[in-house]
Backbone as XML, in Angstrom:
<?xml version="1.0"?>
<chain id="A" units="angstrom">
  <residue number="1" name="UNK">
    <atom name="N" x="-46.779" y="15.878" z="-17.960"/>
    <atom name="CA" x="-45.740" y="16.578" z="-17.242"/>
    <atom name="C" x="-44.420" y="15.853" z="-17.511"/>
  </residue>
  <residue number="2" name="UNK">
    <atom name="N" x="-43.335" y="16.795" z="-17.646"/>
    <atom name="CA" x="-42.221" y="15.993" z="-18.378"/>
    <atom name="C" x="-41.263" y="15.890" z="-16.920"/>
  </residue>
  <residue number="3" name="UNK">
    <atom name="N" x="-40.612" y="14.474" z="-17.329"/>
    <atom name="CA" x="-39.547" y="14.002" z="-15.802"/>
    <atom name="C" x="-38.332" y="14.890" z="-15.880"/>
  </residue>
  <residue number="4" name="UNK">
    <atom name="N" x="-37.946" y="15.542" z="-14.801"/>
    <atom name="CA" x="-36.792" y="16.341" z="-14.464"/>
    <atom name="C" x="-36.023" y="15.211" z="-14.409"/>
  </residue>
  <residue number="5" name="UNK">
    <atom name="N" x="-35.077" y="14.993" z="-14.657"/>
    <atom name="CA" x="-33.867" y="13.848" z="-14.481"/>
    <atom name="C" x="-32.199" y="14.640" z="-14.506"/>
  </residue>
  <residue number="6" name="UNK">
    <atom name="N" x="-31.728" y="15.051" z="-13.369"/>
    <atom name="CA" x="-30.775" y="15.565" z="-13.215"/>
    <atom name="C" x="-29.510" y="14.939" z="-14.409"/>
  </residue>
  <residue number="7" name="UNK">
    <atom name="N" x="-28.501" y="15.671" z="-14.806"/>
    <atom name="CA" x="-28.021" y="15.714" z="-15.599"/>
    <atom name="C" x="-26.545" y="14.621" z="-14.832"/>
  </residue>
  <residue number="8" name="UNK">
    <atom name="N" x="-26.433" y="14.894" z="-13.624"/>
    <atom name="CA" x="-24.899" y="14.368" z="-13.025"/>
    <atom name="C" x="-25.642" y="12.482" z="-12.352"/>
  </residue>
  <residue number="9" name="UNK">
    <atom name="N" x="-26.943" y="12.109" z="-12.861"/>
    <atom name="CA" x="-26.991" y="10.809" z="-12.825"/>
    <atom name="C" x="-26.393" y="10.351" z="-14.219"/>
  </residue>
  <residue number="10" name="UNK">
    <atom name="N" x="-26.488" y="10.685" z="-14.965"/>
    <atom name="CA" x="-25.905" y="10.106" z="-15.741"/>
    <atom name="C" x="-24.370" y="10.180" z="-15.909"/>
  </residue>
  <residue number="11" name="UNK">
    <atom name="N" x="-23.910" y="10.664" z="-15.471"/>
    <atom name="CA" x="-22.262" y="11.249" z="-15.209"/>
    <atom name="C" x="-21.898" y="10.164" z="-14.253"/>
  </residue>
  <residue number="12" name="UNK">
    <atom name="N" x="-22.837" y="10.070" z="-13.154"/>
    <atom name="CA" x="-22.378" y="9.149" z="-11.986"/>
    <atom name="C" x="-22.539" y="7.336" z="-12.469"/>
  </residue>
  <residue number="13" name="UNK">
    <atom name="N" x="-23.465" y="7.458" z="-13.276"/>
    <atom name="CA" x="-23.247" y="6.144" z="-14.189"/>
    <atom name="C" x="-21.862" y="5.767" z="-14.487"/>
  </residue>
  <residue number="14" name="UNK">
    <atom name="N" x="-21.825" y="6.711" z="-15.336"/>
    <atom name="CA" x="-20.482" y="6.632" z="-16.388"/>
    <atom name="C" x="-19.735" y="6.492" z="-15.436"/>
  </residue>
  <residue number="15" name="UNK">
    <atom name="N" x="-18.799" y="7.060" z="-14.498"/>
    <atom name="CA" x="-17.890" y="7.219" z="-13.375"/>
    <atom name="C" x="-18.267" y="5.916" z="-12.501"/>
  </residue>
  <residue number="16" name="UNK">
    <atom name="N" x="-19.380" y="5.232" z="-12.160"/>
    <atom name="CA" x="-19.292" y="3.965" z="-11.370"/>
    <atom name="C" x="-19.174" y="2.980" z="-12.241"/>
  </residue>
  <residue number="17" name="UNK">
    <atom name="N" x="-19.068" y="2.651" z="-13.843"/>
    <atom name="CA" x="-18.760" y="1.814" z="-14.946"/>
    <atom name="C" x="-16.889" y="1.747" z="-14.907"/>
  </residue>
  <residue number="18" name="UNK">
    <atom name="N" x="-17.028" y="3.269" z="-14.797"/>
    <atom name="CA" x="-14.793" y="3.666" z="-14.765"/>
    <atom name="C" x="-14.810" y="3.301" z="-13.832"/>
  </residue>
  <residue number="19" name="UNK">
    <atom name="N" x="-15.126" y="3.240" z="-12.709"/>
    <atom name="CA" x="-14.020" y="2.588" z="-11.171"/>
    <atom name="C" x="-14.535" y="1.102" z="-11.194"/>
  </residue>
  <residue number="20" name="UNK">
    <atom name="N" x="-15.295" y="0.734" z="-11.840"/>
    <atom name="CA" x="-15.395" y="-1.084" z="-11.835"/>
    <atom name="C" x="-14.340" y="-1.393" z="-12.670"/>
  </residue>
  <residue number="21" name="UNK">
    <atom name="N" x="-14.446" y="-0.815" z="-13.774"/>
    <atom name="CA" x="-13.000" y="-1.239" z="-14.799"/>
    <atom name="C" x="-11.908" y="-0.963" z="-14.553"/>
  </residue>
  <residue number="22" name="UNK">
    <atom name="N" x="-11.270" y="0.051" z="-13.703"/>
    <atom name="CA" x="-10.281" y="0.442" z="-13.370"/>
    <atom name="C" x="-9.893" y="-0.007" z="-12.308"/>
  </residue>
  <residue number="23" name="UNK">
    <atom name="N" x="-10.919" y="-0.481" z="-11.051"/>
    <atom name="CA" x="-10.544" y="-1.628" z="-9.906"/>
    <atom name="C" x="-10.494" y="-3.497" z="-11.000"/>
  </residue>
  <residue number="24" name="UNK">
    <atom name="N" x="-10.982" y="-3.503" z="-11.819"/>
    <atom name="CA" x="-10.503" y="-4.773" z="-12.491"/>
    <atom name="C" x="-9.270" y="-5.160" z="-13.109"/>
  </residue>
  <residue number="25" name="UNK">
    <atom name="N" x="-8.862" y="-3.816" z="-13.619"/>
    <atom name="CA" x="-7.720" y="-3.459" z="-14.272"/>
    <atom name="C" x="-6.596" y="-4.141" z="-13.928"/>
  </residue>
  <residue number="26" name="UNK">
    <atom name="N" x="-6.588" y="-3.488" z="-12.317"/>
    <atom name="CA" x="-5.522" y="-3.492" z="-11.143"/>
    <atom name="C" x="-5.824" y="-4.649" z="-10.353"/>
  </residue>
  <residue number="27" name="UNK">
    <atom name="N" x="-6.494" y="-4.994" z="-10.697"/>
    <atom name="CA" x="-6.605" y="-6.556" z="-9.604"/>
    <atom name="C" x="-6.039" y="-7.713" z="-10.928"/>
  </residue>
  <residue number="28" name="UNK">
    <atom name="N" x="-6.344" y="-7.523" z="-12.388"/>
    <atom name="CA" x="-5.527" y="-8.501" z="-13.083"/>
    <atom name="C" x="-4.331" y="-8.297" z="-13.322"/>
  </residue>
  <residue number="29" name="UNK">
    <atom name="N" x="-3.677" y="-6.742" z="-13.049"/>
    <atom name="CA" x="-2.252" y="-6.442" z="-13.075"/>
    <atom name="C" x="-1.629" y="-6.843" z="-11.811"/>
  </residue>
  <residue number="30" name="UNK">
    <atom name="N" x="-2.078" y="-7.015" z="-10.720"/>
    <atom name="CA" x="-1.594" y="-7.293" z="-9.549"/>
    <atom name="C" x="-1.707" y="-8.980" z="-9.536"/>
  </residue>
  <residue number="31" name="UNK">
    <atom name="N" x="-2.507" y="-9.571" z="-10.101"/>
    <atom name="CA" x="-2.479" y="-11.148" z="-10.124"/>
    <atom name="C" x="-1.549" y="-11.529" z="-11.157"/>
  </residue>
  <residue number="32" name="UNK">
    <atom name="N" x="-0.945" y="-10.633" z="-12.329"/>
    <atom name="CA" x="-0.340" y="-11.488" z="-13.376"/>
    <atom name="C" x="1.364" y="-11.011" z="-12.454"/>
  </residue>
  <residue number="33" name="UNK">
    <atom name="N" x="1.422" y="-9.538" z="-11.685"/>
    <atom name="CA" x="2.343" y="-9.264" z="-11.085"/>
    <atom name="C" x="2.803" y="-10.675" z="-10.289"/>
  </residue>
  <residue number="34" name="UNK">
    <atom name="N" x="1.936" y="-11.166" z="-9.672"/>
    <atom name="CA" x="2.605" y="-12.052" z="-8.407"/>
    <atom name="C" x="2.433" y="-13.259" z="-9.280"/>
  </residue>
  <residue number="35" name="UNK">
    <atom name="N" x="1.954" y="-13.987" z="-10.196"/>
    <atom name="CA" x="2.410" y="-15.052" z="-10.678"/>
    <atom name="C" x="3.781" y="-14.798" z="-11.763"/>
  </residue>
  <residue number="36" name="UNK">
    <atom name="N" x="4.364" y="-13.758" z="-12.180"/>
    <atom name="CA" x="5.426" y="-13.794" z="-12.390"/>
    <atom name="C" x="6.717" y="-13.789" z="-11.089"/>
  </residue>
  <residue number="37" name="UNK">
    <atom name="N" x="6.582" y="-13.404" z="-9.961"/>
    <atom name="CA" x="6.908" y="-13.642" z="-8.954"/>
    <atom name="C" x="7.287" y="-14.596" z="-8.336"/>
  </residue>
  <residue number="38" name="UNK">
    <atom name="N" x="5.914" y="-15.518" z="-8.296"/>
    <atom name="CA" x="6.476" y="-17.189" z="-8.158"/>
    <atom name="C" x="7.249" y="-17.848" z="-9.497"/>
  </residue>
  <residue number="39" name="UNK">
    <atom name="N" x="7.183" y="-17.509" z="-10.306"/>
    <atom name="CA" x="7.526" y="-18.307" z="-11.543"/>
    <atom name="C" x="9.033" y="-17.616" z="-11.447"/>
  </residue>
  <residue number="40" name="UNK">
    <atom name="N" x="9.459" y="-16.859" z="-11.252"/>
    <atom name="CA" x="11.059" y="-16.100" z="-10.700"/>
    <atom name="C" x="11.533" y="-16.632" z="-9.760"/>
  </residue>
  <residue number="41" name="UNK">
    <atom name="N" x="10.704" y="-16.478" z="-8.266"/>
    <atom name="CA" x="10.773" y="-17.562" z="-7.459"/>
    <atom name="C" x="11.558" y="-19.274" z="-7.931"/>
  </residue>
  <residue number="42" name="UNK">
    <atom name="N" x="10.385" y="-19.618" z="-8.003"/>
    <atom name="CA" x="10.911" y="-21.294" z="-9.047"/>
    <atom name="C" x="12.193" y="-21.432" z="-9.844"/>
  </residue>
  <residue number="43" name="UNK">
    <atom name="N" x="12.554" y="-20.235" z="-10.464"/>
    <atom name="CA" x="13.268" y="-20.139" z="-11.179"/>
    <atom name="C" x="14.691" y="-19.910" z="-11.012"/>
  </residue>
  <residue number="44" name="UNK">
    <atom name="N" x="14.946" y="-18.956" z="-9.779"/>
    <atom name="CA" x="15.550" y="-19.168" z="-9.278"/>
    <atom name="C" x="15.901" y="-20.475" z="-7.891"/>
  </residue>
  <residue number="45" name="UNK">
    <atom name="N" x="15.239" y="-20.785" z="-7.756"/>
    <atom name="CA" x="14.822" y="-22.552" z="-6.768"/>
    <atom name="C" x="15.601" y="-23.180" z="-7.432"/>
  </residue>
  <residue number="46" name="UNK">
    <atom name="N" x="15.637" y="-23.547" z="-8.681"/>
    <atom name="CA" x="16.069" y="-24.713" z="-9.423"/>
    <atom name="C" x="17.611" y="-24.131" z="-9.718"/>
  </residue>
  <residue number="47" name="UNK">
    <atom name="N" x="18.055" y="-22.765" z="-9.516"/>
    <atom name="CA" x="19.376" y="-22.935" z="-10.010"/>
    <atom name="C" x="20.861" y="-23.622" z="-9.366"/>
  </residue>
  <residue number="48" name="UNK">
    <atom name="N" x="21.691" y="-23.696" z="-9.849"/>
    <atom name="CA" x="22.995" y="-23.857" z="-8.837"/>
    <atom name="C" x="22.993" y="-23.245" z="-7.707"/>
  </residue>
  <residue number="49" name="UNK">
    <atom name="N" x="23.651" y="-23.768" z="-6.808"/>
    <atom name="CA" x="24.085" y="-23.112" z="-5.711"/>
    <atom name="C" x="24.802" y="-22.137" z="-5.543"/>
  </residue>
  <residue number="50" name="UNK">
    <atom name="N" x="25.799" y="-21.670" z="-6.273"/>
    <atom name="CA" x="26.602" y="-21.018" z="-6.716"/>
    <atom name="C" x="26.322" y="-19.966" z="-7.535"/>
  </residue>
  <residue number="51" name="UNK">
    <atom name="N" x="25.177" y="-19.975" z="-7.908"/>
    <atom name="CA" x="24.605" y="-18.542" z="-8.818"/>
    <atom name="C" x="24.204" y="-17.480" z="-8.456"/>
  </residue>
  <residue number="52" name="UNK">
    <atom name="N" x="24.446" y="-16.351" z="-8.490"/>
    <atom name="CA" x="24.510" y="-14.696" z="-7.938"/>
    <atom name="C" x="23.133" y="-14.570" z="-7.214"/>
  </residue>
  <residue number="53" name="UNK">
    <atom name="N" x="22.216" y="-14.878" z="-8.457"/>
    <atom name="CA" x="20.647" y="-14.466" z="-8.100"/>
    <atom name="C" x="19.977" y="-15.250" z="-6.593"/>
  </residue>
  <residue number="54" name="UNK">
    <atom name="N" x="20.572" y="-16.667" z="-6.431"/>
    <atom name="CA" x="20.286" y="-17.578" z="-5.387"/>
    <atom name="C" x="20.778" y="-17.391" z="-4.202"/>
  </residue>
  <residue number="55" name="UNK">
    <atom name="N" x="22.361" y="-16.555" z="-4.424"/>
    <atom name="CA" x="22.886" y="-16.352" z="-2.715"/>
    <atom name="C" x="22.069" y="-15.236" z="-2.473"/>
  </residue>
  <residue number="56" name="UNK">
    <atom name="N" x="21.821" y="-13.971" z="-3.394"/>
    <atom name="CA" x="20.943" y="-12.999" z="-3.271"/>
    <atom name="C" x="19.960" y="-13.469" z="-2.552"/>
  </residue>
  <residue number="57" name="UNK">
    <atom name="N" x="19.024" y="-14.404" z="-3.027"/>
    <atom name="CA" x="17.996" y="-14.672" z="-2.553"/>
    <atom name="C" x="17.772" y="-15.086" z="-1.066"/>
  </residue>
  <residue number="58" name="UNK">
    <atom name="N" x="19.163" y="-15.842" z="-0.665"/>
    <atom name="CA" x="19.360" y="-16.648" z="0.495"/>
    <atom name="C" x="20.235" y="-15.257" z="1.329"/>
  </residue>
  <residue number="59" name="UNK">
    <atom name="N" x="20.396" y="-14.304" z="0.989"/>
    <atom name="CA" x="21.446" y="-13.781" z="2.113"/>
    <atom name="C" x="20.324" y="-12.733" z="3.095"/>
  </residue>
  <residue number="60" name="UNK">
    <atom name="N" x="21.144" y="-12.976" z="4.390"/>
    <atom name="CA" x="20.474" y="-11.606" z="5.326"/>
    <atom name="C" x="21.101" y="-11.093" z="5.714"/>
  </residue>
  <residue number="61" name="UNK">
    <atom name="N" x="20.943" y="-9.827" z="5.646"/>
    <atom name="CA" x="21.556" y="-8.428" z="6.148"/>
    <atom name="C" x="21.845" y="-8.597" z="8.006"/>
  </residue>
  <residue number="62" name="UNK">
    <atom name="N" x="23.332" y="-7.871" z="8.053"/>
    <atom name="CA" x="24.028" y="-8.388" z="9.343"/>
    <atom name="C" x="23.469" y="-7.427" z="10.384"/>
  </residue>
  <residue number="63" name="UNK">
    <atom name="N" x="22.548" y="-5.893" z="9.850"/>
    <atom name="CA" x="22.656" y="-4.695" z="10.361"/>
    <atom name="C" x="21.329" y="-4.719" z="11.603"/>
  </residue>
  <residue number="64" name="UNK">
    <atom name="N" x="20.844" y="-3.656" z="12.256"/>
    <atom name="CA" x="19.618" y="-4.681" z="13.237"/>
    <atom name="C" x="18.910" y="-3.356" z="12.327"/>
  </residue>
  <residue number="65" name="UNK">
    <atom name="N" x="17.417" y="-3.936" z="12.479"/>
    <atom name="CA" x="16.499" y="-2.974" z="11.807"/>
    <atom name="C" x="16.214" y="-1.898" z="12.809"/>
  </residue>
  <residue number="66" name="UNK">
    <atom name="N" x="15.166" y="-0.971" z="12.342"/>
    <atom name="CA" x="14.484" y="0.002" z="12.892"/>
    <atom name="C" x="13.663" y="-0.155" z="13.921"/>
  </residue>
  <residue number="67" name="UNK">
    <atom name="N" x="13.355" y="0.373" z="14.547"/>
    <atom name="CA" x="12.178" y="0.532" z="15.664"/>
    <atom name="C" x="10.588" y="0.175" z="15.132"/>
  </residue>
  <residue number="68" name="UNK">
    <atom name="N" x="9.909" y="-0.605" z="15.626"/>
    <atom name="CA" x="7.921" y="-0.310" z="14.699"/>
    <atom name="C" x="8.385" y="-1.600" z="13.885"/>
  </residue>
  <residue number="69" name="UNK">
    <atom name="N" x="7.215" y="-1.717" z="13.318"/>
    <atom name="CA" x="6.476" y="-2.598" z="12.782"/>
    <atom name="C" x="7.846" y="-2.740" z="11.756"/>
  </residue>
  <residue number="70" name="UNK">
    <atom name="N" x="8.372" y="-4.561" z="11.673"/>
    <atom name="CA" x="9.036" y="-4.727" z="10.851"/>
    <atom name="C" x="8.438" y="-4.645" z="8.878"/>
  </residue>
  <residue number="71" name="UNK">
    <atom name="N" x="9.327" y="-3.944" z="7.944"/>
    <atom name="CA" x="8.602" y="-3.673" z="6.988"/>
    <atom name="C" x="8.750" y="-5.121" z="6.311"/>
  </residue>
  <residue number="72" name="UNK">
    <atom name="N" x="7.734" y="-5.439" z="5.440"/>
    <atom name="CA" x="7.658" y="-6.477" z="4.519"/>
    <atom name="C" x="8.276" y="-6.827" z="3.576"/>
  </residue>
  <residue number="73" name="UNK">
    <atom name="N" x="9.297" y="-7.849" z="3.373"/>
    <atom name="CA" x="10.365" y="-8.142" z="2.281"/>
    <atom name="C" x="9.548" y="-8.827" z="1.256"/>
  </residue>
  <residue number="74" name="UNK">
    <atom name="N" x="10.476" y="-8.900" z="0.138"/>
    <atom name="CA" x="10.004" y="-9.668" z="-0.794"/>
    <atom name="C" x="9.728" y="-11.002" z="-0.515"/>
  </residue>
  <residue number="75" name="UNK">
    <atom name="N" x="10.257" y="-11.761" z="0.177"/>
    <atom name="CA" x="10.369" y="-13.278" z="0.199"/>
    <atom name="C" x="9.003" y="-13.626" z="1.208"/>
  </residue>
  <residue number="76" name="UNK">
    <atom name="N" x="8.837" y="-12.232" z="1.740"/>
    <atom name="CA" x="7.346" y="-13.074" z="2.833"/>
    <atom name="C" x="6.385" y="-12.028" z="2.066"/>
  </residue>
  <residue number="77" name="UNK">
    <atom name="N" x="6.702" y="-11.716" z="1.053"/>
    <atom name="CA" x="5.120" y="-11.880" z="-0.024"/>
    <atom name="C" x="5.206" y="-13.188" z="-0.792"/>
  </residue>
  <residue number="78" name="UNK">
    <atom name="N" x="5.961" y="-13.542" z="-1.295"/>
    <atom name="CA" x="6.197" y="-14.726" z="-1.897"/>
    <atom name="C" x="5.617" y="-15.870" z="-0.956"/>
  </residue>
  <residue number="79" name="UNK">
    <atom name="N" x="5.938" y="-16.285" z="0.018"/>
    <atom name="CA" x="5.248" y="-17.023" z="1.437"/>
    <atom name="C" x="3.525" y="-16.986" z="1.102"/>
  </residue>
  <residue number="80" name="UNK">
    <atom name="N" x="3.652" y="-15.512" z="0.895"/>
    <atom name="CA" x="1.857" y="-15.694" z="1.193"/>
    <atom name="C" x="1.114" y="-15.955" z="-0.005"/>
  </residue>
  <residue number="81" name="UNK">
    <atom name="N" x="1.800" y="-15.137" z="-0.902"/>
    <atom name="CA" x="1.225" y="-15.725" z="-2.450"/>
    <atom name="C" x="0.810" y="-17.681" z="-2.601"/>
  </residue>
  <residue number="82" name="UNK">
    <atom name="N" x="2.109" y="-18.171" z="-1.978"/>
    <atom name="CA" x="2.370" y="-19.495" z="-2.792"/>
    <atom name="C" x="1.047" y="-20.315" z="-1.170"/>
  </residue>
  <residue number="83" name="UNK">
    <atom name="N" x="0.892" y="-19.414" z="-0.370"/>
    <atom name="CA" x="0.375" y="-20.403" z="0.835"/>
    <atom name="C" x="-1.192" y="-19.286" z="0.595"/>
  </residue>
  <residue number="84" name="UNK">
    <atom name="N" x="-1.626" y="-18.814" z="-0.116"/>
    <atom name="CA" x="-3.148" y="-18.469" z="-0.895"/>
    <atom name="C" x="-3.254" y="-19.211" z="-1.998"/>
  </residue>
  <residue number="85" name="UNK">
    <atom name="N" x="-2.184" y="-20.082" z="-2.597"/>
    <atom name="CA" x="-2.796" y="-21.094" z="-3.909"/>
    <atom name="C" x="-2.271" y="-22.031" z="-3.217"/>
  </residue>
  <residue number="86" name="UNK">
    <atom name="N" x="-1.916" y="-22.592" z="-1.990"/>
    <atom name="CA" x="-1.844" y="-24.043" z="-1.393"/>
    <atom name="C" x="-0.341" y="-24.350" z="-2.189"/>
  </residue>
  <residue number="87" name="UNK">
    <atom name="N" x="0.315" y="-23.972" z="-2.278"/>
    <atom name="CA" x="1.934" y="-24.564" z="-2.578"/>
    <atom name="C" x="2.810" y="-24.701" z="-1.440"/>
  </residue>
  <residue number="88" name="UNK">
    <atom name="N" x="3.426" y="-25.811" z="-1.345"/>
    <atom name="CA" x="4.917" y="-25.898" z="-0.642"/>
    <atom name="C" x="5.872" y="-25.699" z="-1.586"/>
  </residue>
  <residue number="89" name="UNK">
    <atom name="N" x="7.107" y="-25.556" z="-0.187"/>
    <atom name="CA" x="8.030" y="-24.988" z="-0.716"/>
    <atom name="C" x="8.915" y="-25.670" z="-1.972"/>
  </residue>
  <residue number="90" name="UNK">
    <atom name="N" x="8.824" y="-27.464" z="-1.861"/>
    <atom name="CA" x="9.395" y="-27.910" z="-2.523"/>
    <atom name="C" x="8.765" y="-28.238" z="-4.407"/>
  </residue>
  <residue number="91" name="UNK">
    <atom name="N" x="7.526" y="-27.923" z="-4.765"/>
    <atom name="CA" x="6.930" y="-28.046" z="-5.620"/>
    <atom name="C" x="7.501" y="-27.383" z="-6.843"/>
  </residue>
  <residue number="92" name="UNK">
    <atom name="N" x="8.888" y="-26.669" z="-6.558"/>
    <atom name="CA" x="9.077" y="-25.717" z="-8.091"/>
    <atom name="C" x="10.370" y="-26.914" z="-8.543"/>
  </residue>
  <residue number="93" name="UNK">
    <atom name="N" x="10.686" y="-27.896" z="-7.680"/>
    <atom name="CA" x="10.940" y="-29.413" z="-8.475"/>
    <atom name="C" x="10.506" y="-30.386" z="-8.976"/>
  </residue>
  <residue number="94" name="UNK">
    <atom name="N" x="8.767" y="-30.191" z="-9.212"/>
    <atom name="CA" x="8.067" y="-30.770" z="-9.687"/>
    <atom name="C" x="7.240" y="-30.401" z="-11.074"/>
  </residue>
  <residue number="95" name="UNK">
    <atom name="N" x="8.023" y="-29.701" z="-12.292"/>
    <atom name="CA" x="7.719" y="-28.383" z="-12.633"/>
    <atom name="C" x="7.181" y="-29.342" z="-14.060"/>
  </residue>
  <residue number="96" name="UNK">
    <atom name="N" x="6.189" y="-28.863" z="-14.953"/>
    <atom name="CA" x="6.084" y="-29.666" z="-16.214"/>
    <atom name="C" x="6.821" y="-28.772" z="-17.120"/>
  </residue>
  <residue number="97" name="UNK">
    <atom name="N" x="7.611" y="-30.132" z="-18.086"/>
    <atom name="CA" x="8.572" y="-29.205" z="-19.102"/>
    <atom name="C" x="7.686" y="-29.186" z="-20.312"/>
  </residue>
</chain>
């Protein structure tokens, strides 16, 4: 007697092979994302005081926000990135050339 073997197991193979690779994809695009982040970070750390990109970095807006949940800036993803690989703040003066 010959085995019936539905035709959409093998489809569902294929399709749970694509969402492992495609959730891997995005988890090494999102890790090379935030280590260019800190390395911008750092990069700007080390410049003059006086340089566009650094007061940028250092300035806050005079205006009051919205009502609800304050939204997430760049600088407190940066916070959490560098405090999930154990960095302080002062380490992008300790940099190897």
């Amino acid at each position: 007697m010959a085995c019936y073997r539905p035709k959409h197991v093998v489809v569902s193979c294929y399709h749970n092979l694509l969402y492992i690779y495609i959730y891997i994809y995005i988890y090494i695009y999102i890790y090379i994302y935030i280590i260019h982040q800190l390395t911008w970070y750092g990069h700007v750390q080390r410049m003059a005081e006086g340089r566009l990109p650094k007061i940028a970095l250092k300035w806050m807006p005079k205006q009051k926000r919205a009502r609800g949940r304050p939204k997430k800036n760049w600088m407190e993803g940066i916070r959490k990135a560098m405090s999930e690989r154990n960095l302080s703040e002062g380490q992008w003066e300790d940099r190897k050339q």
